[in-house]
N, C-alpha and C positions, 0 to 999 in steps of 0.2 A: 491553859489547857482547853481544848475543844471540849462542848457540852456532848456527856454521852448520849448517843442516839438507840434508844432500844429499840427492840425488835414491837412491830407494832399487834397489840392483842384484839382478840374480837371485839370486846366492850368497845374499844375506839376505832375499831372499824365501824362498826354500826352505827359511833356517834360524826365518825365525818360525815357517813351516808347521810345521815338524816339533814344533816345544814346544808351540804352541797344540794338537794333537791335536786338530783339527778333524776333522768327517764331510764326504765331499766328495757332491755329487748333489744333485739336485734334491729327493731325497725328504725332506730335512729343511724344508723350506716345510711348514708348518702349517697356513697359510691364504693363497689366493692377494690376499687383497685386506687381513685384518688385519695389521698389523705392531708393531712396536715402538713407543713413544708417551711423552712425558714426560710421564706426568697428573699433576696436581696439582702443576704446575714454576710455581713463585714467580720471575719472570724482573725484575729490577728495571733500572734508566733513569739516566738522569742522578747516577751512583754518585760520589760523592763522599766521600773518606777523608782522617783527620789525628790524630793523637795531641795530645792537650789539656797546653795548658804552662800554664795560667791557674784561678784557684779559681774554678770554677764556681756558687758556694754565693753569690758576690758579684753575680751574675745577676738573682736573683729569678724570682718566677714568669713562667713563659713558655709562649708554643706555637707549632709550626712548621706548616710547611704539606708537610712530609714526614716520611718515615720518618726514625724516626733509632735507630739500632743502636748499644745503648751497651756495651761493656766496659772493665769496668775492669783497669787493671792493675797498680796501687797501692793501697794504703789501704782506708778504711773511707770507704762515701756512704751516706747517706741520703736518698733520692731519693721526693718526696712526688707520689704519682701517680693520681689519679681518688679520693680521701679517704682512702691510705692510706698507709703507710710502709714504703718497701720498701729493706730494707738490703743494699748492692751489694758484695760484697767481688772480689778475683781469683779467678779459676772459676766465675765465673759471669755473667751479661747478661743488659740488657732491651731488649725491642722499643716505643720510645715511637709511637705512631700520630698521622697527623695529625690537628693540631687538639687534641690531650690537653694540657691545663694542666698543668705538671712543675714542679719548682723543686727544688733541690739545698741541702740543710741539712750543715752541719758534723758531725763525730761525734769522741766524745772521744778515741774510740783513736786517731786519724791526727794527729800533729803540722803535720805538710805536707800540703798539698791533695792528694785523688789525682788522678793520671792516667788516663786513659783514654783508649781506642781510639774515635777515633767513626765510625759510616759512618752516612751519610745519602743516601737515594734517592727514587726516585718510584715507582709502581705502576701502569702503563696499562692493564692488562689489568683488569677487571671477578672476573674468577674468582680472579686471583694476591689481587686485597685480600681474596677473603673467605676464600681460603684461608689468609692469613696472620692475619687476624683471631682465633683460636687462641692465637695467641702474647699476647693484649692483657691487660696489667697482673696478667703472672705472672715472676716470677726463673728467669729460664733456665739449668740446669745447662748450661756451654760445656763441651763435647768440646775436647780438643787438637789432633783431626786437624782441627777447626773454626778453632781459632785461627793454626794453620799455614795455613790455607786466604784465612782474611781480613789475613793478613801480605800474602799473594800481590796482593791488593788494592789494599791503599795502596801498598806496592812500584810495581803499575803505575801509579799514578794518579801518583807522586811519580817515578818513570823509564819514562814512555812508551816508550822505545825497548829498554825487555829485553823488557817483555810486552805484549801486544796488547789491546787494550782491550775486544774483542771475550770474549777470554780470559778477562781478568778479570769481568768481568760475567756472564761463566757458572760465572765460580767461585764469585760471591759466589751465585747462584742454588742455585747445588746446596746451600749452605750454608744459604742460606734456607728451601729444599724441605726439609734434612733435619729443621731444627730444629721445624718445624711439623708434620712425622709422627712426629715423640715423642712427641703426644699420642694417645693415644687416640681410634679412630673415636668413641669411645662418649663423651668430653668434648665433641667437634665436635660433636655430633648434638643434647647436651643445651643449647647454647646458644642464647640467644635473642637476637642482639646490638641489633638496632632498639629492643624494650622496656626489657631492663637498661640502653643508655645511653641512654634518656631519663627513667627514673628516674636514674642518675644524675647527669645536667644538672639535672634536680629538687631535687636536694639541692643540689649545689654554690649553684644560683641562686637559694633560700630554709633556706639553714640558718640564718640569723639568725628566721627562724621556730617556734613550737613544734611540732617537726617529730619524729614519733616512730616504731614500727614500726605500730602504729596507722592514724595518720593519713598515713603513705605510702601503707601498701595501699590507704586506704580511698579516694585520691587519683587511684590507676589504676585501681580497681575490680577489688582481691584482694582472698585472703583476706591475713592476715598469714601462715601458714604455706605458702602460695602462694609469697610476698615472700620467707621465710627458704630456702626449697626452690631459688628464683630466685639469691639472691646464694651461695649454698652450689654451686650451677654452676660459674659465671664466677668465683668466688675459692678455690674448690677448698676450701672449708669454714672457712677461716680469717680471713672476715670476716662477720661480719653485719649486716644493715641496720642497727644501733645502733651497731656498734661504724664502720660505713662514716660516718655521722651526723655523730659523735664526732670521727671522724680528720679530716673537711675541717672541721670547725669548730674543733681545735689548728692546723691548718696555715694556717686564716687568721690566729689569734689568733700562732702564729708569725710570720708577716710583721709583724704588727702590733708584736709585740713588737722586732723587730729594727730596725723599719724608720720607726718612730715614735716618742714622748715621752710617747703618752697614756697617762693613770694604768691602772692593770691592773683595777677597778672598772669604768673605759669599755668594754674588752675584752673582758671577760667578757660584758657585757650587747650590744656589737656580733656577737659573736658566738653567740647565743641563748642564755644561762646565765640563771637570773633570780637569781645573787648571785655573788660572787669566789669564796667558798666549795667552790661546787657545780665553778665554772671550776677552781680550783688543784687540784681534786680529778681532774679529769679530766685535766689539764694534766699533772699526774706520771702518772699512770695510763698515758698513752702516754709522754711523753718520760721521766722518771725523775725527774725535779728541779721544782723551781716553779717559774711562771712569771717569777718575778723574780731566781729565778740563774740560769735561761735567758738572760732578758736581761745580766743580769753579764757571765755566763760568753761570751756571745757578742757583744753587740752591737760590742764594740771592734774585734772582728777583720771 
């Protein structure tokens, strides 16, 4: 049961007055017409929260048609997201966007599936999506006073009658508003999001093509070092269009290997290689192992 809230009496009016050391008069108006304002307040809708009992990794690729706020709270994931590989530990979360192709891989340090926190919502407002657009397909350092903040969340969603839902939804907002002003005015400003995700629908949609830094640029009409200046933005310097290439074409040949019988020769060559060679080579190059103790080591589970 919610604590009752009474109505509040003079005695304790006077006694807030006196700690807050407010200025009394009208002279402290600033301006008769600006005031206070929540700019750049990320307000989200239809919130929805749950802590995950099930191995997600058994899933396969997927996409939603909302937000989906992921932290984890156990284990080790690695969570394959727009061609690259992003590994989720506790203390940290990601912002998947709607419509982003995801899919959840096993990792050898976690015996047991992790758990996670998930919160999923929608975005009405036009300025909250592109102000949250900032966050898209980077590892979120999570604050603690953030994680006590989205407890308060699923709490209400899971006992409607301690917290108000109105409540929560402004919680998770403030949480949302903070996390997107960690970034940098000066990140916001250098992104370009219409062009980089259609280059990278680009890729996903022909990397079984001989698809290179090259014949990208040359595709949207860059330069190439236009192209490397472009993904060095949006990935904070730690992907490049080769290596962006690369990553969605192991994360097909991952499915394929987990999720099929075809020989690893097929593989390579479904997924643009023109020999196994060049494939296993790249194959370890991101996952660590070949693609046929990949398959070992994983398909069983």
């Amino acid at each position: 049961m919610a604590k009752e809230d009474k109505n509040i009496s003079i005695s304790s009016i006077n006694s807030y007055l006196e700690k807050s050391d407010l200025i009394r008069g009208s002279s402290t108006v600033r301006n008769s017409w600006l005031g206070l304002n929540a700019r750049r307040m990320i307000v989200p809708a239809d919130v929805i929260s749950w802590i995950t009992t099930h191995d997600l990794s058994r899933e396969g690729q997927k996409y939603h048609s909302r937000y989906v706020l992921k932290i984890p709270l156990s284990g080790v994931n690695i969570t394959c997201l727009d061609g690259h590989f992003l590994e989720l530990r506790p203390g940290s979360a990601l912002l998947i966007l709607p419509y982003q192709v995801h899919a959840n891989l096993p990792h050898s340090e976690s015996c047991q599936p992790p758990e996670f926190l998930l919160v999923t919502f929608s975005l009405p407002q036009l300025e909250a999506q592109q102000n949250i657009a900032a966050l898209k397909n980077r590892i979120i350092p999570f604050k603690e006073s953030w994680f006590a903040r989205v407890l308060k969340v699923i709490r209400a969603y899971q006992r409607p009658d301690e917290i108000s839902e109105a409540e929560a939804v402004f919680t998770l907002a403030g949480v949302l508003t903070e996390m997107a002003g960690c970034l940098s005015e000066t990140e916001k400003q250098e992104e370009n999001p219409a062009l980089f995700a259609e280059i990278c629908d680009h890729v996903r949609k022909n990397f079984r093509d001989d698809l290179d830094v090259n014949t990208l640029a040359e595709h949207f009409s860059l330069s190439s070092t236009t192209l490397r200046r472009l993904f060095n933005k949006n990935f904070g310097g730690k992907v490049t269009p080769s290596h962006f290439i690369e990553s969605i074409r192991i994360q097909h040949a991952v499915t394929q290997l987990l999720y099929t019988a075809d020989p690893i020769a097929k593989i390579a060559a479904e997924c643009g290689y023109l020999d196994q060679f060049g494939f296993s080579r790249a194959f370890r190059r991101i996952t660590g192992i070949s693609p046929r103790k990949y398959r070992e080591q994983h398909k069983s589970s």
